[in-house]
C-alpha positions as CSV (number, residue, x, y, z in Angstrom):
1,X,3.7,12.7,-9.3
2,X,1.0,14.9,-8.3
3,X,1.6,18.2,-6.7
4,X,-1.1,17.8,-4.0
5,X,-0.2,14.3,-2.4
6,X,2.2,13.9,0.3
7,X,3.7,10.4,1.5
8,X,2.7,9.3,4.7
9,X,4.0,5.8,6.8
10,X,1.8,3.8,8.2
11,X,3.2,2.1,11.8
12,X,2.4,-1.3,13.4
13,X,0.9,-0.4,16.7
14,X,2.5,-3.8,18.1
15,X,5.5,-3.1,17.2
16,X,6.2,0.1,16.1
17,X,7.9,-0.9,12.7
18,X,7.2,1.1,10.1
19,X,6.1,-1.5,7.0
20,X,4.0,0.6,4.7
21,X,3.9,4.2,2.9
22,X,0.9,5.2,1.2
23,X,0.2,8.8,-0.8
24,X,-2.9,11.2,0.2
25,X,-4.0,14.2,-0.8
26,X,-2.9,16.8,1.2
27,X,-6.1,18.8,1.3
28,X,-7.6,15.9,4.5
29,X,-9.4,17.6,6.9
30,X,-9.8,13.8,9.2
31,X,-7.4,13.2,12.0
32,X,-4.9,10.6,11.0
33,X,-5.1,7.1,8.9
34,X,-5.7,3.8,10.8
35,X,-5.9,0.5,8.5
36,X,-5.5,-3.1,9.3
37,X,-2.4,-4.3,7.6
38,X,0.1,-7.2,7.7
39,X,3.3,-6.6,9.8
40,X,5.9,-9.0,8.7
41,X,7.5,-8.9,12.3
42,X,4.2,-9.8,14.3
43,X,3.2,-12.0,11.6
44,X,-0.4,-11.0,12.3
45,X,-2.6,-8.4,11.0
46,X,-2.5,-5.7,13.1
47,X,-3.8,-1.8,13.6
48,X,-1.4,0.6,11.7
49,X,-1.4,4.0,12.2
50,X,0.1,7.4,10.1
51,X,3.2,8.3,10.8
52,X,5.0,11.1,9.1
């Protein structure tokens, strides 16, 4: 593992479940990760945003 990533959560902004965990570099200088994933619990795809 690399000494300059970090783990990060991605959230379902429906409802608030945390489905997915991702690693980034740690040197980011953008505000935090949005995606469109798949939540299992909405069954949908749906906005998820970085969570710590």
């Amino acid at each position: 593992m690399a000494k300059n990533r970090t783990i990060i959560h991605l959230e379902c902004k429906g409802c608030g479940m945390k489905n997915y965990s991702k690693r980034v570099s740690k040197k980011r200088v953008y505000g935090k990760l949005g995606l469109s994933k798949y939540c299992s619990k909405c069954r949908k795809h749906s906005d998820h945003k970085e969570t710590k």
